[in-house]
C-alpha positions as CSV (number, residue, x, y, z in Angstrom):
1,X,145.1,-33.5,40.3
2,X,141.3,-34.7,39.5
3,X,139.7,-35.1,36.3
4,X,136.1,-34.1,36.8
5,X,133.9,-37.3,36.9
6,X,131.6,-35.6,34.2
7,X,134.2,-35.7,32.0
8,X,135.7,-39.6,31.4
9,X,138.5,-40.5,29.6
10,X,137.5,-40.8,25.8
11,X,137.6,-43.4,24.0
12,X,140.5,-44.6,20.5
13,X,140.7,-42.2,18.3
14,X,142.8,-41.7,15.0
15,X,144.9,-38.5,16.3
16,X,145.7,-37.3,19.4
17,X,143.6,-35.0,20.7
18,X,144.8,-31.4,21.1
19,X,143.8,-29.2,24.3
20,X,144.3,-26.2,25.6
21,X,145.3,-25.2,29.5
22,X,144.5,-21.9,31.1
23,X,145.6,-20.1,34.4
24,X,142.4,-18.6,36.0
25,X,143.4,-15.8,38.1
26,X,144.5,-12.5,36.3
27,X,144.3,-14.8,32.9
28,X,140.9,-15.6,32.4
29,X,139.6,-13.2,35.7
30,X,140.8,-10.2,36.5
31,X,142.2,-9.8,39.9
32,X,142.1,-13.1,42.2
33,X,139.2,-15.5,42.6
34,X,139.9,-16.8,45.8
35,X,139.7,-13.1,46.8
36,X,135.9,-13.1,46.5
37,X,135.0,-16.1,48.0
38,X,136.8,-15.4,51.0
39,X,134.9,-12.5,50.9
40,X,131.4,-14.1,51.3
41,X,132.7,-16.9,53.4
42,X,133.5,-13.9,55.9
43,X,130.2,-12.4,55.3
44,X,128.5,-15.6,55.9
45,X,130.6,-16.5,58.9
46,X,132.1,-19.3,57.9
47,X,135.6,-17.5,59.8
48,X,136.3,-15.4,62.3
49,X,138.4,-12.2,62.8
50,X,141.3,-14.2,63.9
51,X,140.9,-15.8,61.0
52,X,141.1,-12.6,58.7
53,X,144.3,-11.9,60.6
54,X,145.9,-14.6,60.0
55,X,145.4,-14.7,56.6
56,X,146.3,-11.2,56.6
57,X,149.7,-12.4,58.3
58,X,150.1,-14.5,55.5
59,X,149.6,-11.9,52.6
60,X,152.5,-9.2,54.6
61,X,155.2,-12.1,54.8
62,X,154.3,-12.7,51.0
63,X,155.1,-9.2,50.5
64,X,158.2,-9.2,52.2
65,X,160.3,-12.2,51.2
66,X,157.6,-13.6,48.5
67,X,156.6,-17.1,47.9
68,X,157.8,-20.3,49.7
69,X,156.9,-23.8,50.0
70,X,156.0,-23.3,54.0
71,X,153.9,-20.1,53.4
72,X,151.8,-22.1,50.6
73,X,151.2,-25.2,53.3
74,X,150.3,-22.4,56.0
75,X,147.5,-20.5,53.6
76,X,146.4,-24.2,52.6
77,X,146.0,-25.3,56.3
78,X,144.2,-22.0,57.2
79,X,141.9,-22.2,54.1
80,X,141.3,-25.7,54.5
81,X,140.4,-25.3,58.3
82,X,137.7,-22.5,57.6
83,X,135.4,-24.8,55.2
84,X,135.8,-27.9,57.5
85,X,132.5,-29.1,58.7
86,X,130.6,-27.2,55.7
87,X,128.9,-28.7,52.9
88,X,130.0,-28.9,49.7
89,X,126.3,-28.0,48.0
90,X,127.0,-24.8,50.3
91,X,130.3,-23.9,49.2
92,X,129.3,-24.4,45.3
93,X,125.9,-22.2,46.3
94,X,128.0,-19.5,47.7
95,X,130.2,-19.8,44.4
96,X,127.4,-19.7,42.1
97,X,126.4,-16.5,43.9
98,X,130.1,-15.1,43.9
99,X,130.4,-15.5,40.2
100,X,126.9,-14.0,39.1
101,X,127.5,-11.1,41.3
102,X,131.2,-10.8,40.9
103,X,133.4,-12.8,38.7
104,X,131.2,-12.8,35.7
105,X,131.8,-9.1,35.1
106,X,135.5,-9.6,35.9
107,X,136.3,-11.9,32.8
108,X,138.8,-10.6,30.3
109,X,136.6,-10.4,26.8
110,X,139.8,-11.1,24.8
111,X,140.7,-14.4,27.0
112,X,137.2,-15.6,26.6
113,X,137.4,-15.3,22.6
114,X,140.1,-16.9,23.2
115,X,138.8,-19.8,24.8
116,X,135.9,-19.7,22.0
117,X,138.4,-20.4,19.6
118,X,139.7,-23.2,21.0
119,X,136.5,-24.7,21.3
120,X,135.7,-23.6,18.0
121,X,138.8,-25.1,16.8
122,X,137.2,-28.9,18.4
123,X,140.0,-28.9,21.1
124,X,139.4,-29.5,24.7
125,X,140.1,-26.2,27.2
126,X,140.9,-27.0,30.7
127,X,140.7,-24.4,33.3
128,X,143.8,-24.9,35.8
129,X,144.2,-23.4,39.0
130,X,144.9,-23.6,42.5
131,X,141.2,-22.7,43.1
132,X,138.9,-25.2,44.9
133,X,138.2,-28.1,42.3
134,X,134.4,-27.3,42.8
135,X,134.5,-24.1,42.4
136,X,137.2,-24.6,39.1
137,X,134.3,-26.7,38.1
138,X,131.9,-24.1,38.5
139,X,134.0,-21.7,36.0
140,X,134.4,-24.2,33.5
141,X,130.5,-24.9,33.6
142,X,129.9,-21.4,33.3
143,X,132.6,-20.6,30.6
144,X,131.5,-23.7,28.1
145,X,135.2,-25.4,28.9
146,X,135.7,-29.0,29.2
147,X,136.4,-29.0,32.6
148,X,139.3,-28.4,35.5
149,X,142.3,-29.4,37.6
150,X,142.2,-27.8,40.6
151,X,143.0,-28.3,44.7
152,X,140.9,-31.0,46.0
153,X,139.6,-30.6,49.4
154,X,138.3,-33.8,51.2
155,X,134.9,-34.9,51.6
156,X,132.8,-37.8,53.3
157,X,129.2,-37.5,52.6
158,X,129.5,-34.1,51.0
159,X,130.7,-32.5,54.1
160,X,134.5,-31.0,54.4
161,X,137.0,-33.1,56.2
162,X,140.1,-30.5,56.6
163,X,142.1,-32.4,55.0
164,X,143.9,-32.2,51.8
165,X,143.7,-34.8,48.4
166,X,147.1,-34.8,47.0
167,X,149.1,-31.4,46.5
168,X,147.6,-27.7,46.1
169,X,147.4,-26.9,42.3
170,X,150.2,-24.5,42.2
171,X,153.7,-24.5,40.3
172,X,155.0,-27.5,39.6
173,X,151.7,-29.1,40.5
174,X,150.2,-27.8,37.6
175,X,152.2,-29.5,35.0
176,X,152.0,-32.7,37.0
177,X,148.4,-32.4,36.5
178,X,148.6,-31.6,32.8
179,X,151.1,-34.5,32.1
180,X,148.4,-36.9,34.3
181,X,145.3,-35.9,32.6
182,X,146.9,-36.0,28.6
183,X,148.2,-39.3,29.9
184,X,144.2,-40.0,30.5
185,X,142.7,-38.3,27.8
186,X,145.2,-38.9,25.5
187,X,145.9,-35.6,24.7
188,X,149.2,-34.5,22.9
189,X,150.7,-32.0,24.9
190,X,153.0,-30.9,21.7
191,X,150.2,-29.9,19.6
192,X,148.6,-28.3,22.5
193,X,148.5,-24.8,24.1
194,X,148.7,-23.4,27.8
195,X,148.3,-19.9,28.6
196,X,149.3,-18.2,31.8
197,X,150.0,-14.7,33.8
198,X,152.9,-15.4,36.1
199,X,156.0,-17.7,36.7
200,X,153.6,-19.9,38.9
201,X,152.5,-21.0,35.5
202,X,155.7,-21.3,33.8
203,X,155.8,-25.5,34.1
204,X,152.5,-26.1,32.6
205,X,153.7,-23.6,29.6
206,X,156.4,-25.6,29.5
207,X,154.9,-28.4,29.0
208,X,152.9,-28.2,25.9
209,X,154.3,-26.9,22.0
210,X,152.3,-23.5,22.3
211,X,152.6,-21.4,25.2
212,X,151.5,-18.2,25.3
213,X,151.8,-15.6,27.9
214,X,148.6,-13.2,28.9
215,X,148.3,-10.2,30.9
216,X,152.0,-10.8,32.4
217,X,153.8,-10.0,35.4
218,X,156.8,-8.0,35.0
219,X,159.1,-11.3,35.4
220,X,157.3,-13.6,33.1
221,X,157.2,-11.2,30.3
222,X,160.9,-10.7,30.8
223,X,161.0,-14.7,30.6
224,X,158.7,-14.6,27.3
225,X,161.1,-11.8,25.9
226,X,163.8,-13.9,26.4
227,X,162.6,-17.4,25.0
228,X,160.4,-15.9,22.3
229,X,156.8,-16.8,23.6
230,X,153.9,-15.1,22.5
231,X,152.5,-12.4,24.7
232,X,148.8,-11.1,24.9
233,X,147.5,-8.3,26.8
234,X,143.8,-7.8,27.6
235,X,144.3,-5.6,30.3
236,X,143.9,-2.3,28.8
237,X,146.4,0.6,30.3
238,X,143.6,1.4,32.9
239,X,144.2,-2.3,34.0
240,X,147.8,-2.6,34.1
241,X,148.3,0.7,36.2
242,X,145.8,-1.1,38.6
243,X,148.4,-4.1,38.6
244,X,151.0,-2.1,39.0
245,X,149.2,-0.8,42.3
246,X,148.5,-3.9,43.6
247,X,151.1,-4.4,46.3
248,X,150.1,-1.1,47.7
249,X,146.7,-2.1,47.9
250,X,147.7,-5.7,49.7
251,X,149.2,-3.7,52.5
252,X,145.9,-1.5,53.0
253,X,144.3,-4.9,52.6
254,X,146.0,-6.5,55.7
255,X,146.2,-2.7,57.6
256,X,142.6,-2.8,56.9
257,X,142.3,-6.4,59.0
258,X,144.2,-5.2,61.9
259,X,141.9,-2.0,62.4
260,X,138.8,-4.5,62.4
261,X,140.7,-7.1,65.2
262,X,141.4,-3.2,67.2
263,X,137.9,-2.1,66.8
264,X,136.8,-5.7,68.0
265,X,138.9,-5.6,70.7
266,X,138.5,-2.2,72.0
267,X,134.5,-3.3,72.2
268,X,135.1,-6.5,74.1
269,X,137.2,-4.5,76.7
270,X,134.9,-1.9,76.8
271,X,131.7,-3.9,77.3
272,X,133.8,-5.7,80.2
């Protein structure tokens, strides 16, 4: 967990202060993040097709017997290996790039009044995902939030090490990061609020006095059924049948990779 050095820890106050915590991917964006920026990494040849396959790997074994602790180190290791060597001025570039283009169009409007009201209200928000902290950054920026915890890669003088700063901003991880940074900021997580789409979110909802579920997977909003918790859907029914779809379109996504190592290797052999 990093607090973003443009955003010290206040100063005494009279009361706490009260803050609000949001989940990024298919809470505040639509569909995953990460996803896009691969995306023009590949195009800018930051990876290879071995690379795409084994991230592919990755996704199928997700499919099959979901998420583990190992999987999460092996996607980390992959991801962290690809932007080794690289700048971070040209990873924030390409992210500046990925959001005009991209994310930008992909925000849910109800989430961002959301977020308005918040800020509106004089509380901080803080964007929280497992999302590179530069690029988490870069969202924040863009959306007017205070700033963001995120997964913090390494860097010496502003190039990529490999190498991993603390844990990856998933799970648990997440409240850890909350609890650190009201610790900081003095922030009282009882008055606060913390809004999230899956059970990867459930400790940092946990956390605070106000959670509040949005756009939820099927098991989270049996878990808000059962203890209560707000829900709030942005989605639209256009947007939650293309949820529903999205495992299906996970397993094109990795067939898809195969065909392009196939085609690459059918050339190679042929040009031999």
């Amino acid at each position: 967990m990093a607090v973003t050095p443009e955003h010290p820890a206040p100063g005494p106050r009279d009361e706490p202060t009260v803050a609000a915590f949001f989940d990024v991917d298919n809470t505040i964006i639509r569909g995953a993040s990460a996803f896009h920026l691969a995306r023009a990494l590949y195009q800018r040849e930051f990876f290879g097709i071995l690379d795409l396959v084994a991230l592919a790997t990755h996704q199928c074994r997700y499919l099959l017997m979901g998420e583990n602790k190992r999987q999460i180190d092996r996607v980390r290791s992959r991801a962290l290996s690809i932007v080794a060597g690289h700048s971070v001025a040209e990873v924030v570039a390409i992210g500046e790039e990925v959001y005009d283009q991209v994310l930008e169009l992909r925000i849910f409007p109800g989430t961002k009044r959301l977020l308005d009201e918040h800020l509106a209200a004089g509380h901080e928000v803080w964007l929280v995902s497992a999302t590179p902290l530069e690029i988490g950054d870069l969202l924040a920026r863009r959306l007017g939030a205070t700033g963001a915890l995120g997964t913090i890669a390494e860097h010496e003088d502003g190039i990529y090490t490999g190498r991993l700063v603390g844990d990856m901003m998933h799970g648990r991880a997440k409240a850890l990061g909350v609890a650190a940074l009201a610790e900081r900021r003095g922030i009282d997580l009882a008055a606060s609020y913390a809004y999230g789409d899956s059970l990867n979110d459930l400790t940092m909802m946990q956390a605070v006095g106000h959670p509040c579920v949005i756009n939820p997977d099927a098991r989270l909003r049996r878990h808000a059924a059962r203890l209560g918790w707000p829900v709030r859907e942005f989605r639209g029914v256009r947007n939650r049948a293309a949820r529903r779809s999205a495992t299906t379109l996970s397993w094109a996504g990795a067939a898809w990779a195969a065909g392009l190592v196939v085609r690459q290797l059918h050339r190679t052999l042929r040009g031999r």
